[in-house]
N, C-alpha and C positions, 0 to 999 in steps of 0.2 A: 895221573892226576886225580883220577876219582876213589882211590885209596887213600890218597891224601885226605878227601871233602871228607870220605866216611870215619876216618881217625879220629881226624879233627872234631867232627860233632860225637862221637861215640867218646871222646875226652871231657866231655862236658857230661854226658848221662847217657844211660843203655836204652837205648831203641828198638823201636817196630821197623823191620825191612820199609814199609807203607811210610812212617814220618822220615826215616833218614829221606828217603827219595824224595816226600814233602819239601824238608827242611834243606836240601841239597839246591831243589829248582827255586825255592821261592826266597829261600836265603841268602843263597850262597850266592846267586843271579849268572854262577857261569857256566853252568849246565842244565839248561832250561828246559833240555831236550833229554832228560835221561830216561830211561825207559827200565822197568822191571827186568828186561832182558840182559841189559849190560850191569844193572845196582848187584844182583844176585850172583852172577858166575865173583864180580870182584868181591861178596862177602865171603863166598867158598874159598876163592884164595887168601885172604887175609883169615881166616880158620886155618886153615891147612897148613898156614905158615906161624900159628900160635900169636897170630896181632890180634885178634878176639875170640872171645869162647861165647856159646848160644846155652839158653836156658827158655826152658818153657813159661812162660807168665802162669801161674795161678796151680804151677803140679806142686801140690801140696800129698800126702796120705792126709784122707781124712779118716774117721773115726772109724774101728772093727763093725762089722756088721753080722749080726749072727746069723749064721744058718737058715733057712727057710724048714720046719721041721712038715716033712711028708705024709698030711694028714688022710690022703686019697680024694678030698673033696675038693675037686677041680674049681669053684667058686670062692673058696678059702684061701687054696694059693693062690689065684688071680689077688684077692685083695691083698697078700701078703705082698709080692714084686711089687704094687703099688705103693704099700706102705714105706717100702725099700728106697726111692725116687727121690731124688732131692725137693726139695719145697722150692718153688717157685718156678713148677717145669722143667723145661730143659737148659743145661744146665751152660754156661759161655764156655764156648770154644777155645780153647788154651793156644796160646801163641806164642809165637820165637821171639825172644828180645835179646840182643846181640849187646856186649858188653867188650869194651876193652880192656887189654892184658898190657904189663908192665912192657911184654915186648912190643907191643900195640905201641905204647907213648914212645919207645925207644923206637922206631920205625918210623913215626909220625916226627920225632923232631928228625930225625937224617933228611924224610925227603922234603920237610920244610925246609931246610939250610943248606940243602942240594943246589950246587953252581953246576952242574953237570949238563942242565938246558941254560947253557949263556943264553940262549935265544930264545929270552921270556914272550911266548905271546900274551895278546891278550886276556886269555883265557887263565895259563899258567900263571901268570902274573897276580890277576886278582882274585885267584881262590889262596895264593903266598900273601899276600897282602889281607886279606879275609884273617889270616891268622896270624899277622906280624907280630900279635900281641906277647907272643909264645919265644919269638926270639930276641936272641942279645942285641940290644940295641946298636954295635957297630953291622950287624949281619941286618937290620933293619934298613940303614943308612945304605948299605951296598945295593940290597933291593930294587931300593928309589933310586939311588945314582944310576946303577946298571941300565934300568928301564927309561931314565931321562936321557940317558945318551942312546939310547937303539933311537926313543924317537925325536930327537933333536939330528940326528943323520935320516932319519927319513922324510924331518920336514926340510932340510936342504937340498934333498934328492928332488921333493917334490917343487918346490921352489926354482931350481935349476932347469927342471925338465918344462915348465910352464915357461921358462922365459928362453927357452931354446929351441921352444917350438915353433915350426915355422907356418905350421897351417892355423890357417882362421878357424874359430871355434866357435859356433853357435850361443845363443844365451845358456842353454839348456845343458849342453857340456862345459861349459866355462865354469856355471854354478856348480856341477858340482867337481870341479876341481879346486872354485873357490873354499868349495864346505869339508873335503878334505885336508884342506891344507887349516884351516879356521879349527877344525877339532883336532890335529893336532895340536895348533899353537895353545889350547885350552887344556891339553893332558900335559902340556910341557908345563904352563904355567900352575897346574893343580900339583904336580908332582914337585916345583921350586917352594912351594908352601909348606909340602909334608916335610921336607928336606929340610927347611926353615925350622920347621918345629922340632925335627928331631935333634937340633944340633941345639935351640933352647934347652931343650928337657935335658941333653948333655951336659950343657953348663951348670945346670940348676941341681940336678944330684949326681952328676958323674956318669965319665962313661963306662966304668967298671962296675955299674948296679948288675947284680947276678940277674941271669934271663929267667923267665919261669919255667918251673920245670915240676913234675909230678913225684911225689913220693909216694913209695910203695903202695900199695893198697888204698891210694886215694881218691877220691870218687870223680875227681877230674884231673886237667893236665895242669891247674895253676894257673894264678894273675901274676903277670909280674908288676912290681910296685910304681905307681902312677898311674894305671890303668884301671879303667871300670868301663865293662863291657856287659850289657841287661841281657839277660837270657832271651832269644828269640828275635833280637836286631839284629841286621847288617850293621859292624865297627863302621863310625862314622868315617867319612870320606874316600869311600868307596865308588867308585862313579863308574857307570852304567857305560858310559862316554867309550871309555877303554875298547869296550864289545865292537862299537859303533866304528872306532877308526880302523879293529882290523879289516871290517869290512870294505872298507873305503881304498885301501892300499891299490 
């Protein structure tokens, strides 16, 4: 999943190891906890496997510099090395910025339209959903179906188990099996609205509108059409909520 996050934003623009991991915890909200130890081995594999190539920020050649010519007076070379120094001190430290490769976007839509985890968590679900914008709209609808029925069977679970129980329950466990059962019935109802919507926007241009998709040497992965997403938002209707019921399970 966190090949996926980093695709995803490396499809938008080339980054610093430091914001992708920024933009992973404070964007994406499903990986809050990612640490430089796990962000780095998965950009080596996605290298290694030709999904991004690295470049140095700022390795430019700059301009010939001539010789220092060997006058014997040890005061005269000193001032010459100095003349030598760039202007304004020392000089910014050149850094990696990680770019995406054609096989990068062809990798990022596989494992976004991967049914291969039927069993969306929390997690997996809303970094797919973070970027539903990128798939075809029947593969959007599946998404949201797939994940209204994992959890409309586990608010019956939960529901059934509560009234099957036979031991008495304090206020303090009662609540929170009330607030378990209460947020799911609110991801159920959040997710009958996206589902609502998606089947408007179906009728209104079709379900055959092409999904987005990147052309060559393009500096991102693509809008698909109806969509406007501001650089540096979480896509709206995204809920936090999700995180909160795997918890609760």
């Amino acid at each position: 999943m966190l090949e996926l996050a980093i695709l995803g934003l490396l499809g938008e623009q080339e980054l610093h190891g430091y914001e992708i991991r920024r933009r992973v915890r404070d964007e994406l909200g499903v990986f809050s906890n990612v640490s430089f130890g796990s962000l780095y081995p998965a950009l080596s594999r996605l290298e290694r496997s030709g999904a991004v190539v690295t470049a140095i920020e700022g390795d430019e050649p700059g301009p010939a510099i001539p010789a220092i010519p060997m006058t014997g007076s040890l005061s005269g070379e000193r001032a010459a090395l100095r003349a030598r120094r760039p202007a304004g001190g020392r000089g910014r430290r050149a850094r990696k910025v990680y770019r995406i490769t054609d096989e990068g976007r062809r990798a990022f839509a596989e494992l976004l339209d991967s049914e291969r985890d039927a069993t969306d968590d929390a997690r997996s679900f809303g970094l797919r959903l973070a970027f539903a914008r990128y798939l075809p709209p029947q593969a959007r609808l599946r998404l949201l179906e797939r994940r209204r029925a994992q959890l409309l069977q586990r608010l019956a679970e939960a529901r059934a188990g509560a009234a099957a129980s036979n031991r008495p329950l304090d206020l303090y466990a009662r609540s929170v099996m009330e607030h378990a059962t209460e947020s799911l019935e609110r991801d159920v109802s959040w997710l009958e609205r996206l589902i609502e919507a998606e089947h408007t926007r179906a009728a209104s241009t079709g379900f055959g509108a092409p999904a987005a998709s990147a052309s060559p040497g393009a500096p991102g992965l693509g809008e698909p059409a109806g969509t406007s997403v501001t650089p540096g938002t979480k896509p709206a209707g995204l809920s936090n909520s999700l995180v909160n019921t795997e918890g609760t399970k």
